[in-house]
C-alpha positions as protocol buffer text, in pm:
chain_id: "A"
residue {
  index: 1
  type: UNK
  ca { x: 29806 y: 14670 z: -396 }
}
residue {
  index: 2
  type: UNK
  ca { x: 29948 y: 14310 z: -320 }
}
residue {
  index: 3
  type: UNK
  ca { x: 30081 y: 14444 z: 8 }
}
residue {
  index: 4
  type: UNK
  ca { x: 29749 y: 14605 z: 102 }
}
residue {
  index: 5
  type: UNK
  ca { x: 29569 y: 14256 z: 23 }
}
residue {
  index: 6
  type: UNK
  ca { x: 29784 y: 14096 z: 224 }
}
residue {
  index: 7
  type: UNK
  ca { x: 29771 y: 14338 z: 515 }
}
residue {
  index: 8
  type: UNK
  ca { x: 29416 y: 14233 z: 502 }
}
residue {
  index: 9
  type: UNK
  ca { x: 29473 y: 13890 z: 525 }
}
residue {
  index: 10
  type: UNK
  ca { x: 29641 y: 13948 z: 830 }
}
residue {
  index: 11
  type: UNK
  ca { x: 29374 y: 14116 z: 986 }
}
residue {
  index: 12
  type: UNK
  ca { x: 29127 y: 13855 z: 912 }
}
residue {
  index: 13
  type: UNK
  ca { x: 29359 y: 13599 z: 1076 }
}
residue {
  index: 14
  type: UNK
  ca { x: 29382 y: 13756 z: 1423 }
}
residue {
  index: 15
  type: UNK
  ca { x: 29141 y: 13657 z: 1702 }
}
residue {
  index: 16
  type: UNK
  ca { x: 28910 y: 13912 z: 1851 }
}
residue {
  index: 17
  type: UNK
  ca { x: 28496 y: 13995 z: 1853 }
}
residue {
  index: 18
  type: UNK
  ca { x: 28359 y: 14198 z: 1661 }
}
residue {
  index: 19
  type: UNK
  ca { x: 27988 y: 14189 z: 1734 }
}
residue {
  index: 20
  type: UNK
  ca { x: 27841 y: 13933 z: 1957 }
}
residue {
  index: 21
  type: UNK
  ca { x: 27576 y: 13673 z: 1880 }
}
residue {
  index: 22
  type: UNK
  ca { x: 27361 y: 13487 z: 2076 }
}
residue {
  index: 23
  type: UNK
  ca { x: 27212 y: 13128 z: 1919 }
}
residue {
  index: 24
  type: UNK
  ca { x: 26840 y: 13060 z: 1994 }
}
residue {
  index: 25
  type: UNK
  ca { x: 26700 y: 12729 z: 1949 }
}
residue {
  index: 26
  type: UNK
  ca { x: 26813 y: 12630 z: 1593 }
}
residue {
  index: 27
  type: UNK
  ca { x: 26920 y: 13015 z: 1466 }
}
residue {
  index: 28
  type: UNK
  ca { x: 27235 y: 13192 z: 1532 }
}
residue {
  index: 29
  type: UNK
  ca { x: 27142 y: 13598 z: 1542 }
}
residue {
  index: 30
  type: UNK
  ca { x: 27400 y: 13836 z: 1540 }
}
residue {
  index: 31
  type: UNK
  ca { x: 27224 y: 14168 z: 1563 }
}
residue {
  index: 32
  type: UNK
  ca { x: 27554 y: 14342 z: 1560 }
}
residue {
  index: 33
  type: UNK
  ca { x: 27598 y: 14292 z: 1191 }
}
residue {
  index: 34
  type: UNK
  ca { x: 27236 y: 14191 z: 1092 }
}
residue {
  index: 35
  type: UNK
  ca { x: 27177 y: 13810 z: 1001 }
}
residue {
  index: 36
  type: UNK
  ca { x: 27092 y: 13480 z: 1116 }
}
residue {
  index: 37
  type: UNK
  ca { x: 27221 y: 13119 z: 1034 }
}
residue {
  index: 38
  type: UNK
  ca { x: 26950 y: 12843 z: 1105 }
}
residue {
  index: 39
  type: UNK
  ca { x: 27103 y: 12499 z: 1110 }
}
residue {
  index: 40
  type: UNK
  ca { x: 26927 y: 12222 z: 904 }
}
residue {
  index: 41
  type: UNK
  ca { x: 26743 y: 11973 z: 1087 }
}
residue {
  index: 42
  type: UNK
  ca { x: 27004 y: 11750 z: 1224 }
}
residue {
  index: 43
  type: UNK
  ca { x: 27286 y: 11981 z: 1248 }
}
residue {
  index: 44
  type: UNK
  ca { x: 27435 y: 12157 z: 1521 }
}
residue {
  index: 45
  type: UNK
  ca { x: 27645 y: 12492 z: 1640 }
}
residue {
  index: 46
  type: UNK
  ca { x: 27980 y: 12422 z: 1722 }
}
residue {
  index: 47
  type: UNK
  ca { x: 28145 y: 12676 z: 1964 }
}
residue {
  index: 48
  type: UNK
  ca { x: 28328 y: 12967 z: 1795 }
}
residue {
  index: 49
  type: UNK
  ca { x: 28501 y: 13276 z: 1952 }
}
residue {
  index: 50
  type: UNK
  ca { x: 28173 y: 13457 z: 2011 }
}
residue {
  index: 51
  type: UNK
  ca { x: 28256 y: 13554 z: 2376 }
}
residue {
  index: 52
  type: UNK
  ca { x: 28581 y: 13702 z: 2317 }
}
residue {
  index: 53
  type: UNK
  ca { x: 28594 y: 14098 z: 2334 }
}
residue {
  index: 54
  type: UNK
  ca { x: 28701 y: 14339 z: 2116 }
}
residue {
  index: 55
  type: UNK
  ca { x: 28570 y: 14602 z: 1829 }
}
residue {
  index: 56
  type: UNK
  ca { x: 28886 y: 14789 z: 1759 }
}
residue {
  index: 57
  type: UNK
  ca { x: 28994 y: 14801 z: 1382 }
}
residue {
  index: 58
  type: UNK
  ca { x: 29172 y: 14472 z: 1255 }
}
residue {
  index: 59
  type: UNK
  ca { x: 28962 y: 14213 z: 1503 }
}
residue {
  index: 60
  type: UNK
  ca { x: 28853 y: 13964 z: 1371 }
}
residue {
  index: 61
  type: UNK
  ca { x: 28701 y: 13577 z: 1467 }
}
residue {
  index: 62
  type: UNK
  ca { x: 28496 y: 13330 z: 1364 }
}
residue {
  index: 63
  type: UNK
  ca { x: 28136 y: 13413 z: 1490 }
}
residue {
  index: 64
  type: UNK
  ca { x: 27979 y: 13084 z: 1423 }
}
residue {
  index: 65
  type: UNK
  ca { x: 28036 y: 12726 z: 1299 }
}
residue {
  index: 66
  type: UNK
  ca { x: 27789 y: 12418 z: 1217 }
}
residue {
  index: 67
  type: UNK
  ca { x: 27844 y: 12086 z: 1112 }
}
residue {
  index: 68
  type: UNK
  ca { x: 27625 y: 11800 z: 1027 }
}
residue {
  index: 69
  type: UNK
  ca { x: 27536 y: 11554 z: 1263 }
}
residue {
  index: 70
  type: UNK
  ca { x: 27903 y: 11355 z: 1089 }
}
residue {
  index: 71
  type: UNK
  ca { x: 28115 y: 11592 z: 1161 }
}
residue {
  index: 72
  type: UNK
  ca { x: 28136 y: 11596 z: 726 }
}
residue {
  index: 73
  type: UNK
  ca { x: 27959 y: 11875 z: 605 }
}
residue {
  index: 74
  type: UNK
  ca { x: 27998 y: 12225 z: 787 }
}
residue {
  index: 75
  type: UNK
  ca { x: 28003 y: 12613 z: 748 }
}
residue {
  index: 76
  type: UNK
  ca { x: 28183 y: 12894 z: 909 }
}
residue {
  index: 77
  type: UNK
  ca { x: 28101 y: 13228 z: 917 }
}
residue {
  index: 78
  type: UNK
  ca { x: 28375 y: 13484 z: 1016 }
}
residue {
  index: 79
  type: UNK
  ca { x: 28385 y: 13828 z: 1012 }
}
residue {
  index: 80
  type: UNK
  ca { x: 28671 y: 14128 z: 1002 }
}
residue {
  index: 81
  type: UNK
  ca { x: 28640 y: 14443 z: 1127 }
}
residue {
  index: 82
  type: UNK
  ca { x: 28844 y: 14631 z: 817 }
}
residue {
  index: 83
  type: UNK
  ca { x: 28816 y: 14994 z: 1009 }
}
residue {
  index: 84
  type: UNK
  ca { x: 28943 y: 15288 z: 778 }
}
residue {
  index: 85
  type: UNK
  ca { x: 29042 y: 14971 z: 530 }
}
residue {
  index: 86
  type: UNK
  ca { x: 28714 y: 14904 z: 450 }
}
residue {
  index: 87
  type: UNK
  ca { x: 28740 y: 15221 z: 169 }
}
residue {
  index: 88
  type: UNK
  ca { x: 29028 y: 15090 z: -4 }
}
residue {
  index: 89
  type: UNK
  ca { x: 28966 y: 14711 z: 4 }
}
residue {
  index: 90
  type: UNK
  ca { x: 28714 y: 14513 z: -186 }
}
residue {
  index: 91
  type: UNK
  ca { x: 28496 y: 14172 z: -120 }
}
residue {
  index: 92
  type: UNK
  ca { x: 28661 y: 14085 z: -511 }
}
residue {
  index: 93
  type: UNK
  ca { x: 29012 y: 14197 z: -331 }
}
residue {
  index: 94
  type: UNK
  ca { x: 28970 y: 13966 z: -63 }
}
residue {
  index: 95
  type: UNK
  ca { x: 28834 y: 13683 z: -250 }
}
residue {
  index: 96
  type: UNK
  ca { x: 29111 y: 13657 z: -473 }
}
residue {
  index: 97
  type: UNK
  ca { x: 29388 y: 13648 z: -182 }
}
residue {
  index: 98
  type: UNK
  ca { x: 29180 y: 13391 z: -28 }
}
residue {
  index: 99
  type: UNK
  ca { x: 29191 y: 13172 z: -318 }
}
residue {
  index: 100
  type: UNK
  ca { x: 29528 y: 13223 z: -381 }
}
residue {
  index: 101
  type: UNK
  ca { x: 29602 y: 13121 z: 18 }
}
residue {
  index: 102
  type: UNK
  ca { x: 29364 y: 12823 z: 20 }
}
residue {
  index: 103
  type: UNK
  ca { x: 29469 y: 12645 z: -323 }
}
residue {
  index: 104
  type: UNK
  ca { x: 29833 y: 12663 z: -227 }
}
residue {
  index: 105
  type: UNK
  ca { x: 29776 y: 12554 z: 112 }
}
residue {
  index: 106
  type: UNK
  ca { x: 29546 y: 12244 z: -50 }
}
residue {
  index: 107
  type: UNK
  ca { x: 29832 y: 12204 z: -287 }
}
residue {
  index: 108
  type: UNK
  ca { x: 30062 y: 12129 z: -39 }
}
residue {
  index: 109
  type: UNK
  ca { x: 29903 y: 11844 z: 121 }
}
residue {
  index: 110
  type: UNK
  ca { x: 29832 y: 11707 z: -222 }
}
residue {
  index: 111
  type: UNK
  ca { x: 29505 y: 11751 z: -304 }
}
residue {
  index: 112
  type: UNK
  ca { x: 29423 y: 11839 z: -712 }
}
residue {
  index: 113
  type: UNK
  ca { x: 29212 y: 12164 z: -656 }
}
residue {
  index: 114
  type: UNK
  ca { x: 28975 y: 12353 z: -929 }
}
residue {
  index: 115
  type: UNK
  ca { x: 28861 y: 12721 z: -811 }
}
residue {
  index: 116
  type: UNK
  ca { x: 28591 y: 12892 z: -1037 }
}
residue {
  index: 117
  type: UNK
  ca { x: 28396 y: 13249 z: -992 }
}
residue {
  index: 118
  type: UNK
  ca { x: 28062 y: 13226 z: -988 }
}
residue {
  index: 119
  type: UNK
  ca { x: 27768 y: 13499 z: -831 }
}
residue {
  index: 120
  type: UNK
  ca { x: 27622 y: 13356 z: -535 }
}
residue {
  index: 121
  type: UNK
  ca { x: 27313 y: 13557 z: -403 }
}
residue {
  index: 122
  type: UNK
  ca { x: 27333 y: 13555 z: 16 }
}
residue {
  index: 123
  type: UNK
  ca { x: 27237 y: 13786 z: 234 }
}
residue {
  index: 124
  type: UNK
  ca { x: 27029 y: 14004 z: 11 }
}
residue {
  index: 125
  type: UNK
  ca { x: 27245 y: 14079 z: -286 }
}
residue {
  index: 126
  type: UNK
  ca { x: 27471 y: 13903 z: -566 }
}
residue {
  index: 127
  type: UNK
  ca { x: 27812 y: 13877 z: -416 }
}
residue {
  index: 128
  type: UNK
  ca { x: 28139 y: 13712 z: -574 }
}
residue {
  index: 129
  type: UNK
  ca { x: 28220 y: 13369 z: -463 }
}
residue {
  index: 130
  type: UNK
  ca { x: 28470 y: 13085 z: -507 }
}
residue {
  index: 131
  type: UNK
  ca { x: 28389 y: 12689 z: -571 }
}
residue {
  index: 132
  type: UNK
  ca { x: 28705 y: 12508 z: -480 }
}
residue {
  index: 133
  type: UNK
  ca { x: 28654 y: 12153 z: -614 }
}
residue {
  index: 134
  type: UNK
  ca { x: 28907 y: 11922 z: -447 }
}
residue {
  index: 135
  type: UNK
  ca { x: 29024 y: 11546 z: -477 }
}
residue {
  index: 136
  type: UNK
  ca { x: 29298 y: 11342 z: -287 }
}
residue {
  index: 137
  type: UNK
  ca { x: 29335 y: 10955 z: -322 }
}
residue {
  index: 138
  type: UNK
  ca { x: 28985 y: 10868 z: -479 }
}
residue {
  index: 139
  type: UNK
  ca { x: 28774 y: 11121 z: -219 }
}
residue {
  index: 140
  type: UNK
  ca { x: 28603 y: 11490 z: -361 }
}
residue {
  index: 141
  type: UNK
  ca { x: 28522 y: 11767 z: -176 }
}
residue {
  index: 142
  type: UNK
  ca { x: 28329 y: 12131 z: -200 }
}
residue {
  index: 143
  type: UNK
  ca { x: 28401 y: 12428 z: -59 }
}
residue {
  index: 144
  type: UNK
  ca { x: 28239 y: 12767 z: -165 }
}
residue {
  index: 145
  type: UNK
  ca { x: 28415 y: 13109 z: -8 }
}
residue {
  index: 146
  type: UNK
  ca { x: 28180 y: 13397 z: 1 }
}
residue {
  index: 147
  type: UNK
  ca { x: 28320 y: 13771 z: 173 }
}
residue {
  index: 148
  type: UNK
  ca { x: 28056 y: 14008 z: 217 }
}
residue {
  index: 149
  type: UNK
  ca { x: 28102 y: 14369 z: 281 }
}
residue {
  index: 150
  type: UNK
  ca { x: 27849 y: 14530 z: 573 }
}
residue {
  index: 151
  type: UNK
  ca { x: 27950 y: 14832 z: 637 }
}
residue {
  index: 152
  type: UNK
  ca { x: 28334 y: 14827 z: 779 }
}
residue {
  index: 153
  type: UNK
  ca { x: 28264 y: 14459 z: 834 }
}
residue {
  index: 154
  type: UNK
  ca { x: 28420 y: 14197 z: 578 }
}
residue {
  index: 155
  type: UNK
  ca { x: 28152 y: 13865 z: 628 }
}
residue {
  index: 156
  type: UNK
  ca { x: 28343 y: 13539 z: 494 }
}
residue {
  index: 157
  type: UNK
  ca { x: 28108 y: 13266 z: 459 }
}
residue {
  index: 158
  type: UNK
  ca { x: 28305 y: 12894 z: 391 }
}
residue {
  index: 159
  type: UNK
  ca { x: 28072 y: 12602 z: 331 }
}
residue {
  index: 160
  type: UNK
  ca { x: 28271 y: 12254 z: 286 }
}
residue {
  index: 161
  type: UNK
  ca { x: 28079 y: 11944 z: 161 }
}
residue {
  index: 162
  type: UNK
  ca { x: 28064 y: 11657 z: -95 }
}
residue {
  index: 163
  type: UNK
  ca { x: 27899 y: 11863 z: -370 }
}
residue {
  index: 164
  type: UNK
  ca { x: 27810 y: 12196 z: -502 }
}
residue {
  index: 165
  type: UNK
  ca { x: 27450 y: 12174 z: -409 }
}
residue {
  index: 166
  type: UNK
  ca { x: 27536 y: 12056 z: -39 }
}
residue {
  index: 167
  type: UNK
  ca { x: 27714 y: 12392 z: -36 }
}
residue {
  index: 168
  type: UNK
  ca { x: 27478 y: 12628 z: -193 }
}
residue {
  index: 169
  type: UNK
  ca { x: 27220 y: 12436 z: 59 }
}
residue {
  index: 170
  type: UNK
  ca { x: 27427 y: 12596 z: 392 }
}
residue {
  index: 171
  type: UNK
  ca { x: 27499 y: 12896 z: 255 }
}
residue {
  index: 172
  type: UNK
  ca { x: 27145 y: 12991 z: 194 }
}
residue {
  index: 173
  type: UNK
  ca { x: 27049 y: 12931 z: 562 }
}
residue {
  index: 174
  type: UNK
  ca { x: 27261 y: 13278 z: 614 }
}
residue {
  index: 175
  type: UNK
  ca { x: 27010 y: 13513 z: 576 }
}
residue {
  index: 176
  type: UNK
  ca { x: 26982 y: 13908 z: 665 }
}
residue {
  index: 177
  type: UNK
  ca { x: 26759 y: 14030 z: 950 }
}
């Protein structure tokens, strides 16, 4: 099962399109896999890999990214096309080898990280997620992983901020078409 995770993990991390989006005005829209992002007043889209091609089983990029008018506070929302995967692997599957990967790679650079499971409710339904609450010399930060299965489509959602609300805040402006 481990090696199956990680297979996954590997797929997630290679750099192809899945389904293209198009941002208008404020909102991101990806039609392909059916939501939108609208950035907060004040925020903007950063350029992700949205004009790369590719649908074949395994690709995988980051569709969109925001960030606060600081550069502090931001959200990424990638996406993995699992193929014939998708019926073996889970969004609990995935979330688990995520936090495994993140607080070790946290770890290293010496940040003190707490992780803790909570139900977030985006895009329509109560999915799994992950708070990782992190510290390094005197400074906190938030990050809250969400992985959403559409169809043969794995959505990870990654929020990073100074606080669990700030978080929850981006996250909710993902919402389904």
């Amino acid at each position: 099962m481990k090696k199956l995770v990680s297979l996954a993990l590997v797929l997630m991390l290679s750099l192809c399109l899945i389904a293209q989006g198009e941002i208008v005005g404020n909102t991101y829209i990806n039609t392909g896999i059916g939501f939108t992002v609208t950035a907060p007043e004040g925020w903007s889209f950063v350029d992700g890999d949205a004009d790369m091609p590719g649908n074949e089983e395994g690709a995988s990029c980051t569709l969109v990214t925001l960030q606060d008018a600081d550069a502090i506070n931001n959200m990424l929302v990638m996406a993995t096309n699992m193929g014939s995967l998708s019926a073996f692997i889970t969004e609990d599957m995935l979330l688990s080898a995520t936090e495994e990967q993140v607080d070790s790679q946290y770890a290293e650079y010496g940040f003190t990280v707490n992780s803790k499971h909570e139900t977030f409710v985006v895009l329509g339904g109560e999915h799994d997620s992950v708070v990782l609450t992190m510290s390094l010399y005197g400074i906190d930060m938030v990050q809250r992983y969400v992985i959403v299965k559409v169809d043969n489509i794995m959505v990870e959602i990654v929020a990073t901020g100074s606080s669990v609300e700030e978080v929850d805040y981006m996250i909710s402006c993902v919402t389904k078409l």
